[in-house]
C-alpha positions as CSV (number, residue, x, y, z in Angstrom):
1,X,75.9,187.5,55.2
2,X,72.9,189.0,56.5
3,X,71.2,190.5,53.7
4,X,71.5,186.8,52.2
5,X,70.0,185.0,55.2
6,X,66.9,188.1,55.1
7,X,66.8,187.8,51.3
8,X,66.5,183.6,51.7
9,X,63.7,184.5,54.4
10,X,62.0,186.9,52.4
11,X,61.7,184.4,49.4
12,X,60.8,181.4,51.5
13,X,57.9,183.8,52.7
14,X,57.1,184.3,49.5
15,X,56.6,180.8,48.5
16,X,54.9,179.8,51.5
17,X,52.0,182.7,50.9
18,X,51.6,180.9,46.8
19,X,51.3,177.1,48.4
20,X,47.1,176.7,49.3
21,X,45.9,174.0,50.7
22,X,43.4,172.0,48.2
23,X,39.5,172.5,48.8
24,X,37.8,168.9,50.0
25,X,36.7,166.6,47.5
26,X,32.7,166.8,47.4
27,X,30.0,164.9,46.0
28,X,27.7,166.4,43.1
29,X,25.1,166.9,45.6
30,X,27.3,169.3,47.5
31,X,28.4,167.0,50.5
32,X,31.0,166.2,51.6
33,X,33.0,163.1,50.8
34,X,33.0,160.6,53.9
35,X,36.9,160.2,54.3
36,X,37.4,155.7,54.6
37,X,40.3,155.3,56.7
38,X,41.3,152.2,55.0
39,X,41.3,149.9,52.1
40,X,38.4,147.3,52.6
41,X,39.1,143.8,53.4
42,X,40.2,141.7,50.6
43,X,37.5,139.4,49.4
44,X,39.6,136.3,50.1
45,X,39.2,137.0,53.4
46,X,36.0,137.8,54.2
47,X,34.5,134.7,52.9
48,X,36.9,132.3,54.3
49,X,35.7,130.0,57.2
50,X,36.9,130.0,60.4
51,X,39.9,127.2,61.8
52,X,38.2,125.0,63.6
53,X,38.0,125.6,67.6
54,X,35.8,127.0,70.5
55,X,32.7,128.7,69.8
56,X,32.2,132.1,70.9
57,X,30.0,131.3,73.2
58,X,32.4,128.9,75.1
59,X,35.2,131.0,74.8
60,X,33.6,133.6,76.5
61,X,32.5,131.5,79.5
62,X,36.2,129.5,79.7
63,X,37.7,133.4,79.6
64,X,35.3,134.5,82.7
65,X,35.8,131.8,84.3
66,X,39.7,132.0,84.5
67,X,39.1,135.5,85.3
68,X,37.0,134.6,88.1
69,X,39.3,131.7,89.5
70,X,42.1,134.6,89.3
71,X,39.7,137.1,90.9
72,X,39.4,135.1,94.0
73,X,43.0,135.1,94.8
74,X,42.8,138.7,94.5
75,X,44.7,138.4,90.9
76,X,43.6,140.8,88.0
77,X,44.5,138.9,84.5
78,X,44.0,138.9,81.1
79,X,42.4,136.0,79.0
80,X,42.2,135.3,75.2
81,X,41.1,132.1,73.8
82,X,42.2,130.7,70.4
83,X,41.4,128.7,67.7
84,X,43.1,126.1,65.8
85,X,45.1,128.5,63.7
86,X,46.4,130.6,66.7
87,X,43.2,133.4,65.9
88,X,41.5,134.9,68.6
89,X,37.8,133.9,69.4
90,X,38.2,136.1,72.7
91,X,40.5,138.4,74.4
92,X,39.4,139.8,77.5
93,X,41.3,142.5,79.7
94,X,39.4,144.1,83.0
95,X,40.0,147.7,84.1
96,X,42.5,146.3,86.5
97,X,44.4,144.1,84.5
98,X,47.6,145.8,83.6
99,X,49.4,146.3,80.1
100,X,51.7,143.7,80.7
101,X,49.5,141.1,81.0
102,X,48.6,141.8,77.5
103,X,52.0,142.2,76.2
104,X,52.8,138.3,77.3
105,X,49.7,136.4,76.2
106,X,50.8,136.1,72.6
107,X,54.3,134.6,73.7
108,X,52.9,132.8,76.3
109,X,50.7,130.7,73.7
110,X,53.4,129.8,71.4
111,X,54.0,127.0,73.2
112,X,50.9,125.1,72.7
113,X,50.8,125.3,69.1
114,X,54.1,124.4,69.0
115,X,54.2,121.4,70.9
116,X,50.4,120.7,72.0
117,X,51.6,120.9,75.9
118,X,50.8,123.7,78.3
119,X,53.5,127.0,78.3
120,X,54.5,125.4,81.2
121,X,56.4,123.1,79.6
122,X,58.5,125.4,77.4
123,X,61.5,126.0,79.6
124,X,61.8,121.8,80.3
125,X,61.2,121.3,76.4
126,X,64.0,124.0,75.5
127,X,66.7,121.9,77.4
128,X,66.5,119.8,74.3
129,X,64.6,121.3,71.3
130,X,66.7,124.3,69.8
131,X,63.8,125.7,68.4
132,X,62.0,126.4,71.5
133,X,65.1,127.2,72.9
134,X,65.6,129.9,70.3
135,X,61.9,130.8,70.6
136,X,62.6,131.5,74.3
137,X,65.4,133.4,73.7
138,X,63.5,135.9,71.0
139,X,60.2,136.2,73.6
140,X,61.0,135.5,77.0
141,X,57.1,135.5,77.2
142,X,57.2,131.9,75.3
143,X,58.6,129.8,78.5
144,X,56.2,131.7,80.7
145,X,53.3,129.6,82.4
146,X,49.7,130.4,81.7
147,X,48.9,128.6,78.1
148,X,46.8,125.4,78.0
149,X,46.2,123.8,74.9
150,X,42.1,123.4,74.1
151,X,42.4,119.4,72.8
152,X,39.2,117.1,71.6
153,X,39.8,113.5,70.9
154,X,43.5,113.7,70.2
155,X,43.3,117.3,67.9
156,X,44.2,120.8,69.6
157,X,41.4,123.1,68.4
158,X,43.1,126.0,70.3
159,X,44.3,127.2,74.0
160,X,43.3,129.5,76.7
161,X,46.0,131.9,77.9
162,X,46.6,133.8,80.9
163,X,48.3,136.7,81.8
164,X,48.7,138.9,84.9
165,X,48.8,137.3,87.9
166,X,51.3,138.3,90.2
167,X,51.8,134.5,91.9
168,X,52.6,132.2,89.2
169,X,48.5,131.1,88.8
170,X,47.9,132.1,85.1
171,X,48.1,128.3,84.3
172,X,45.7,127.4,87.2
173,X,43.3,130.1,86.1
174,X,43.6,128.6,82.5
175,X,43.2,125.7,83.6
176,X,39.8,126.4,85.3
177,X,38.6,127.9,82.5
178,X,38.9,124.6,80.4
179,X,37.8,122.5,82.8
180,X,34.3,124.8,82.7
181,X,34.0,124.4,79.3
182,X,35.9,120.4,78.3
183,X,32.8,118.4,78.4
184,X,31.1,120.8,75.7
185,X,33.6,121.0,73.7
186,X,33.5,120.1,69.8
């Protein structure tokens, strides 16, 4: 039995001294190929317009402002502002803002585009509305406050969401982030 398991090791020796590894791909020049980490972006993307919503610029002044309501109450959050189509314009997350808070902002704003009413609402809407309800029961994150919808005339363009707080204010600190930014909005 032993001169089988030496013989077994010799031979895998053996075969692992014949494997080499493969010299790099170069160019003809002599370089070095540059190494793309992925497959580009699919034309049909990269052309395509963005959903309606906040501009940038908006987004990033509703998102400090939130943080700065928060920041007053000695609350460290995380903020991301969406369009019409549930894409990010702007996620922002301080030093201080913990892991969790990023964790819950996408559940948080399922709400909104599901119903147009603030995340606040989700656990009241659930009573009735099996979806919800089973949406709830999938993400706990979905009947969390701290999602306001973004609405102009009567069409949601998008929603601020908060996440972090550690006294139930992510909804106010959403809130004042829309109010900053409602009169300019588009």
């Amino acid at each position: 039995m032993l001169r089988i398991s030496l013989t077994l090791i010799a031979a895998t020796g053996l075969l692992a001294a014949g494997v080499r590894a493969q010299p790099a791909a170069s160019n003809p020049d002599g370089a070095q190929a540059v190494r793309i980490p992925r497959p580009p972006t699919p034309a049909e993307y990269v052309d395509r317009p963005k959903a309606r919503g906040p501009t940038y610029d908006l987004a990033v002044e509703a998102a400090l402002e939130a943080i700065n309501h928060c920041k007053a109450d000695n609350q460290d959050i995380s903020v991301q502002v969406t369009d019409s189509a549930g894409e990010i314009v702007v996620l922002i997350s301080p030093n201080a803002a913990g892991m969790r808070s990023l964790r819950l902002l996408k559940g948080k704003a399922v709400t909104p585009y599901m119903t147009g009413k603030p995340s606040s609402a989700a656990r009241d809407l659930a009573r009735t509305d099996t979806v919800i309800a089973n949406r709830i029961a999938g993400d706990v994150a979905v009947g969390y406050p701290g999602s306001v919808p973004i609405i102009v005339g009567n069409e949601m363009i998008g929603a601020i969401t908060v996440s972090g707080s550690q006294n139930n204010t992510d909804e106010v600190c959403a809130n004042a982030g829309l109010s900053k930014i409602r009169a300019r909005l588009k």
